[in-house]
C-alpha positions as CSV (number, residue, x, y, z in Angstrom):
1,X,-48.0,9.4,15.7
2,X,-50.0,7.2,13.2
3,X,-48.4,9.7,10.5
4,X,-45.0,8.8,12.0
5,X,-45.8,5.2,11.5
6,X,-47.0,5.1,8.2
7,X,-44.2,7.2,6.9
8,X,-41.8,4.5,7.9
9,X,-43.8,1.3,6.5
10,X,-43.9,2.7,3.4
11,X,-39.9,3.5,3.6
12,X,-39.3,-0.1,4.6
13,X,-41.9,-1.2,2.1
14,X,-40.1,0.9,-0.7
15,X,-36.8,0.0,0.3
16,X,-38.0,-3.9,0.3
17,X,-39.2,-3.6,-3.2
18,X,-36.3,-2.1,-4.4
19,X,-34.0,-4.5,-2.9
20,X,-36.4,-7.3,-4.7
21,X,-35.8,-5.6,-7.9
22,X,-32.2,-5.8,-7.8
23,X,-32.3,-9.2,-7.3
24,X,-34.5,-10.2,-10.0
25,X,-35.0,-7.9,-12.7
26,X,-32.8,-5.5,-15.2
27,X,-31.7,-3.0,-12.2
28,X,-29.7,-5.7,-11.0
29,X,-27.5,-6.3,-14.4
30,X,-27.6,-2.5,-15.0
31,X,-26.1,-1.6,-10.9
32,X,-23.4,-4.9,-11.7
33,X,-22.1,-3.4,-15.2
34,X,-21.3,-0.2,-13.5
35,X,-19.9,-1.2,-10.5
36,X,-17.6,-3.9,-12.8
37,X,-16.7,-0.7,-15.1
38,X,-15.3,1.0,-11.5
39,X,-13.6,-2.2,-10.6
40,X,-12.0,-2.9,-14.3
41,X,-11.0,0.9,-13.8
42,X,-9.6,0.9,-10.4
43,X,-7.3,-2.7,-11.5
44,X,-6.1,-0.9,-15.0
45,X,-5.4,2.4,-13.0
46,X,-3.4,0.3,-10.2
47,X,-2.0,-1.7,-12.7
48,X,-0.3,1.5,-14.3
49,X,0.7,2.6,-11.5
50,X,2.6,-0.8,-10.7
51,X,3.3,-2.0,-14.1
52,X,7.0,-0.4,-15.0
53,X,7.9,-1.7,-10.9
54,X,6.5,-5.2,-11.4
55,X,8.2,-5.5,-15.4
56,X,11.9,-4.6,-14.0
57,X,11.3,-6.9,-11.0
58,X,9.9,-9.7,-13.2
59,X,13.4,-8.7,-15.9
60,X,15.6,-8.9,-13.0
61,X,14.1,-12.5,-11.7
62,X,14.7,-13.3,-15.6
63,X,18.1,-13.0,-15.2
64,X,19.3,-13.8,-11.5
65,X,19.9,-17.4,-12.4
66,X,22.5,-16.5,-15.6
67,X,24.2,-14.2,-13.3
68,X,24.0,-16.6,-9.9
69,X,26.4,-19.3,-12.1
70,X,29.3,-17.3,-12.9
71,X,32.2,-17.8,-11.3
72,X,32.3,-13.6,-10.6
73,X,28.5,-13.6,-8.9
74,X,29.7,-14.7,-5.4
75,X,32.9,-12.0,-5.1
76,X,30.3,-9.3,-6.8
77,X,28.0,-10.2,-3.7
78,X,30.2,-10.0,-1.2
79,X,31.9,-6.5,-2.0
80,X,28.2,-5.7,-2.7
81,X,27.9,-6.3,0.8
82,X,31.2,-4.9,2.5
83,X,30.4,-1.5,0.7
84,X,26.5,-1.8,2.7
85,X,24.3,-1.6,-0.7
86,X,21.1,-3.3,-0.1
87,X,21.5,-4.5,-3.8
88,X,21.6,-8.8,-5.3
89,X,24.6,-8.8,-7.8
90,X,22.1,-9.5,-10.6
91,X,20.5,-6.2,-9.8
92,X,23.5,-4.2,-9.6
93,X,24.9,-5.9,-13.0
94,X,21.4,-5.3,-14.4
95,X,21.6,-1.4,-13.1
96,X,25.3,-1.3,-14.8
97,X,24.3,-2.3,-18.1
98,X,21.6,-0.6,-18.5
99,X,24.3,2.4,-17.6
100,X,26.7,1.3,-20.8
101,X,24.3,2.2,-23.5
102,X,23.1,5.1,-22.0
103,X,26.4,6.4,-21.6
104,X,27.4,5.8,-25.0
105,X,25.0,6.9,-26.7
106,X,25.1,10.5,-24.6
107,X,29.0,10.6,-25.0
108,X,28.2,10.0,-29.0
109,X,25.9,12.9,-28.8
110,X,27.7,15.0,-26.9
111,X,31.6,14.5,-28.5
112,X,31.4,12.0,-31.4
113,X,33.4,9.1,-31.1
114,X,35.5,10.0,-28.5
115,X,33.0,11.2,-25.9
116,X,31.5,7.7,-26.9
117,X,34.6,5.3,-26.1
118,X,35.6,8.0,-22.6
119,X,31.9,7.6,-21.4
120,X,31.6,4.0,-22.2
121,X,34.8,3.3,-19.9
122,X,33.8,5.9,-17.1
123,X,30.0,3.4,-17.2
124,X,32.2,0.7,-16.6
125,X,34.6,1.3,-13.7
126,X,33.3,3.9,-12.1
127,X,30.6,1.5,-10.5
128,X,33.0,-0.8,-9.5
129,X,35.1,2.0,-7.7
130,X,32.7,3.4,-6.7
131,X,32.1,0.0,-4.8
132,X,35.6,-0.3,-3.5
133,X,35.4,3.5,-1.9
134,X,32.1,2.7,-0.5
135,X,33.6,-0.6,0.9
136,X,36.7,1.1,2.2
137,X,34.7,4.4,3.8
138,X,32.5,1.7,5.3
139,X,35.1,-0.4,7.0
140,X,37.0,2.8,8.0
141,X,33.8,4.0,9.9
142,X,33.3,0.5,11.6
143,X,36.8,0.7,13.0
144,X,36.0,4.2,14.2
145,X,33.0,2.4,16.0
146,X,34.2,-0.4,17.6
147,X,36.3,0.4,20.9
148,X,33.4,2.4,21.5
149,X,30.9,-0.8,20.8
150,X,33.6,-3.2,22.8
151,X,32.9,-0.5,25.8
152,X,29.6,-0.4,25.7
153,X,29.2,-4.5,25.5
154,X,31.8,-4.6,28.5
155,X,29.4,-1.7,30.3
156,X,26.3,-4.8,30.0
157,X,28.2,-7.5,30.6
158,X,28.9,-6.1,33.8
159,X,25.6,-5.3,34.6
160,X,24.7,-8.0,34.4
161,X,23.5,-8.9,30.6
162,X,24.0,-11.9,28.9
163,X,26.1,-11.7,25.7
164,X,23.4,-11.5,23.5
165,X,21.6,-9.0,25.7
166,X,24.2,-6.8,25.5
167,X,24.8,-7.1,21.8
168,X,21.1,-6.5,21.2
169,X,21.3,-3.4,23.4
170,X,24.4,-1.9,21.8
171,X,22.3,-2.0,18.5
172,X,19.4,0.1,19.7
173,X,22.4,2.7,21.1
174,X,24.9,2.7,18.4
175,X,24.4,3.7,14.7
176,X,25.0,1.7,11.1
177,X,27.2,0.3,9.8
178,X,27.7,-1.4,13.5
179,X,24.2,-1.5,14.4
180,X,23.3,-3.3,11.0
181,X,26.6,-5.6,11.4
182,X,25.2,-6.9,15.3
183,X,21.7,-6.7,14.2
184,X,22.5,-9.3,11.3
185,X,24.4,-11.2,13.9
186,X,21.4,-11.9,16.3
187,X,19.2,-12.6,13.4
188,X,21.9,-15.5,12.4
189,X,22.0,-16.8,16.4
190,X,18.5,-16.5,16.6
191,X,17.8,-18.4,13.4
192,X,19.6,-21.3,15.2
193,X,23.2,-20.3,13.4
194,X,25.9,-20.5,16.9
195,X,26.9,-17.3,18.2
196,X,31.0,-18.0,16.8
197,X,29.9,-18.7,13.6
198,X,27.7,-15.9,13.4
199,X,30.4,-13.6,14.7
200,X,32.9,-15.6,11.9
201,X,30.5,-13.9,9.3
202,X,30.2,-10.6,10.6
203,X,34.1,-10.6,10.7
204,X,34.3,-11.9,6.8
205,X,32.0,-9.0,5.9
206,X,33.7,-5.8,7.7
207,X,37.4,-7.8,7.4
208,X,39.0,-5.5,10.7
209,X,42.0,-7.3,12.6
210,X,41.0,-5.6,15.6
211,X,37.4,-6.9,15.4
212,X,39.3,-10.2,14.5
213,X,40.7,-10.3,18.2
214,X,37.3,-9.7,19.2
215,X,36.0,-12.9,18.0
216,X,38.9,-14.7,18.8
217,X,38.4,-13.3,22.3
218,X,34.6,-14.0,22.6
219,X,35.8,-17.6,21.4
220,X,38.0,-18.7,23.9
221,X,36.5,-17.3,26.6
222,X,33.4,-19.2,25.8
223,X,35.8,-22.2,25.7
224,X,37.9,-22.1,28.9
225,X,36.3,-19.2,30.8
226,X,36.7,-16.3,32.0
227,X,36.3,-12.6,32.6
228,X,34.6,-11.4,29.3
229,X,34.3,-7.8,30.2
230,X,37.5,-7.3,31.4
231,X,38.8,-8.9,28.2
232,X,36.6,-6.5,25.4
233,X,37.5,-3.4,27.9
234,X,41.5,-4.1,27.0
235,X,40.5,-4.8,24.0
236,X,38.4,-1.6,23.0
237,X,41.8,0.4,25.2
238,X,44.6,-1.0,22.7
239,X,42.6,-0.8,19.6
240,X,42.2,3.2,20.5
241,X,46.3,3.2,22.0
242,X,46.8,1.9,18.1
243,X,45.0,4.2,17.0
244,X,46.7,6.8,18.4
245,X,50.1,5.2,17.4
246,X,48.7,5.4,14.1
247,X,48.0,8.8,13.4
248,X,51.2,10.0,15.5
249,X,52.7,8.0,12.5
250,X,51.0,9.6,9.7
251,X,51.5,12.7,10.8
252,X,55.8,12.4,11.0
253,X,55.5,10.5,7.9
254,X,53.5,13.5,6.2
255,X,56.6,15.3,4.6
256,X,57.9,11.9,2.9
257,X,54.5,11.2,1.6
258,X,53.7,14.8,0.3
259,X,57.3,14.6,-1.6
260,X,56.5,11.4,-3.2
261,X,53.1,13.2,-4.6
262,X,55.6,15.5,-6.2
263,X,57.7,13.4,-7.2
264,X,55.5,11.5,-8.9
265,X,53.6,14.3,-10.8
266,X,56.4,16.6,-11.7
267,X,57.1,15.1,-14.9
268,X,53.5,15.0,-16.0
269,X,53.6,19.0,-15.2
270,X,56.9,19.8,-17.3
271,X,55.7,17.4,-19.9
272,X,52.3,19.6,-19.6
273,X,54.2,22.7,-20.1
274,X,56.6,21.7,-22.4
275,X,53.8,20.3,-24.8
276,X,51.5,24.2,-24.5
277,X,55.0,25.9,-25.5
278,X,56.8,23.9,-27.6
279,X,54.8,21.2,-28.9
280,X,57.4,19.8,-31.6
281,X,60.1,19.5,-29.3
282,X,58.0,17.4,-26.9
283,X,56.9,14.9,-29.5
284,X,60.2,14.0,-30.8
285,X,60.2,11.4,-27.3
286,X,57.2,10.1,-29.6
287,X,57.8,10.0,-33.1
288,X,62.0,8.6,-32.5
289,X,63.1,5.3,-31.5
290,X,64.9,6.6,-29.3
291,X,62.8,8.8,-27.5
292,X,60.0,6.0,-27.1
293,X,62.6,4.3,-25.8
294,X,63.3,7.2,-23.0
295,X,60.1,7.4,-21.9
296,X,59.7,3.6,-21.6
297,X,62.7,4.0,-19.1
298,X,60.9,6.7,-17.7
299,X,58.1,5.5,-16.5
300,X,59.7,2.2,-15.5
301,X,62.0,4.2,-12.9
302,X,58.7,6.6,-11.9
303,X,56.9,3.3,-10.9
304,X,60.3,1.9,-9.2
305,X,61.0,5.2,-7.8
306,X,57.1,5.7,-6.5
307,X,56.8,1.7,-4.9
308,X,60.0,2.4,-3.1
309,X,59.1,6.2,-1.4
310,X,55.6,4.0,-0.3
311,X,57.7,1.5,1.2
312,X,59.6,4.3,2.9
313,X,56.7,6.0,4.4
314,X,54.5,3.0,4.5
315,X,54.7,1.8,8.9
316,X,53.1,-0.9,10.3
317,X,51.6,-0.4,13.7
């Protein structure tokens, strides 16, 4: 036992002195150097790791404020945020010109000059039609959702759910983009924004006339009163009877359209054909007065012909 105890005082006696000669002698500057060299390392190392992130951000916040003044920046923002990209406009603007050079110098590699000037136009409007599909596709998918979402709000109401109660339900049950849409709308009336204005926005954003009844609906019957379910539960039945309308529609008008396609690239094909078996004879329309003035007339009655076949086929519902 007396072993035992002597053991341990001189443990705690040697631990003591070595703890006292950290503190005041050489040890201690030689333990700090080292454990700076592992700190140093660990802050470069992170540092690398974060560097190219923190440089673009820091480039981006460099040019937000150039961007933010032109005229363009607000209509950029908004289709930014019809088509659901969870992008600033000076980021996507940065993103497309960093594209343009890129693409011209791979086009210049790849077929000289003309690759250069075709990839160099495909940098610029692809992104912004890309955009406008992504917008369309978006808003397409929202009107899918919403007699649906009107059905399921109705469903609450009559349960016995406050407005906002059931919209906040309806987003944990329903999927983007509607759940993102009534999500941002309860963040905006919960941020002290009222619940018509908020509903204004969300309207501006997805731009559907059927959701436009809806906040006229909600509107008025928070003004005078009223049987809100009952209201959303017609409303959610004629948007799907339009619907229905609509594709009965399409599909009579299908034979009209599909002749119009035709139509309209027939005499691309012949010219096609015409120019792989007789070239010469096909760019006399070219090289004469005459026939330049042909195929101004040409495409002038194409476009006429083409506007008035969709006017044809083209039925409001």
């Amino acid at each position: 036992m007396i072993l035992i105890w002597l053991g341990l005082y001189f443990v705690a006696f040697f631990l003591f002195a070595f703890a006292v000669l950290l503190m005041s002698s050489p040890i201690k500057k030689f333990f700090g150097r080292q454990v700076e060299k592992y700190v140093r390392f660990k802050r470069a190392k992170g540092k690398g790791l974060i560097f190219p992130r923190q440089l673009l951000k820091e480039v981006i916040d460099f040019i937000a404020p150039l961007i933010t003044r032109r005229s363009f920046a607000p209509d950029l923002q908004a289709l930014i945020d019809k088509a659901g990209i969870p992008l600033r406009a000076s980021e996507f603007i940065f993103f497309h010109g960093l594209a343009l050079p890129v693409a011209v110098l791979v086009g210049y590699i790849l077929a000289g000059p003309a690759g250069m000037a075709l990839l160099g136009m495909a940098s610029l409007i692809l992104p912004l039609a890309g955009l406008v599909h992504l917008k369309k596709q978006r808003e397409r998918k929202f009107h899918d959702q919403l007699p649906d979402t009107l059905s399921l709000i109705a469903g609450a109401l009559k349960a016995g759910y406050s407005f906002l109660q059931a919209v906040d339900m309806t987003v944990k049950e329903t999927s983007p983009p509607m759940a993102l849409e009534l999500k941002r709308v309860l963040t905006e009336a919960r941020l002290g924004l009222s619940l018509e204005q908020a509903l204004e926005n969300m309207a501006k954003r997805v731009e559907s006339n059927s959701f436009d009844w809806t906040v006229m609906a909600v509107k008025i019957q928070r003004e005078v009163g009223g049987n809100l379910a009952e209201i959303l539960e017609i409303l959610a039945d004629t948007i799907r009877e339009r619907d229905r309308i609509s594709r009965q529609v399409k599909v009579l008008t299908a034979e009209g359209r599909l002749s119009a396609v035709i139509l309209f690239l027939l005499p691309f094909a012949v010219s096609l054909l015409l120019l792989i078996i007789n070239p010469a004879y096909l760019l006399l329309l070219f090289t004469h007065k005459l026939g330049v003035t042909m195929v101004g007339l040409a495409v002038l009655m194409l476009a006429a012909g083409g506007l008035w076949l969709k006017k044809i086929v083209t039925v409001e519902v």
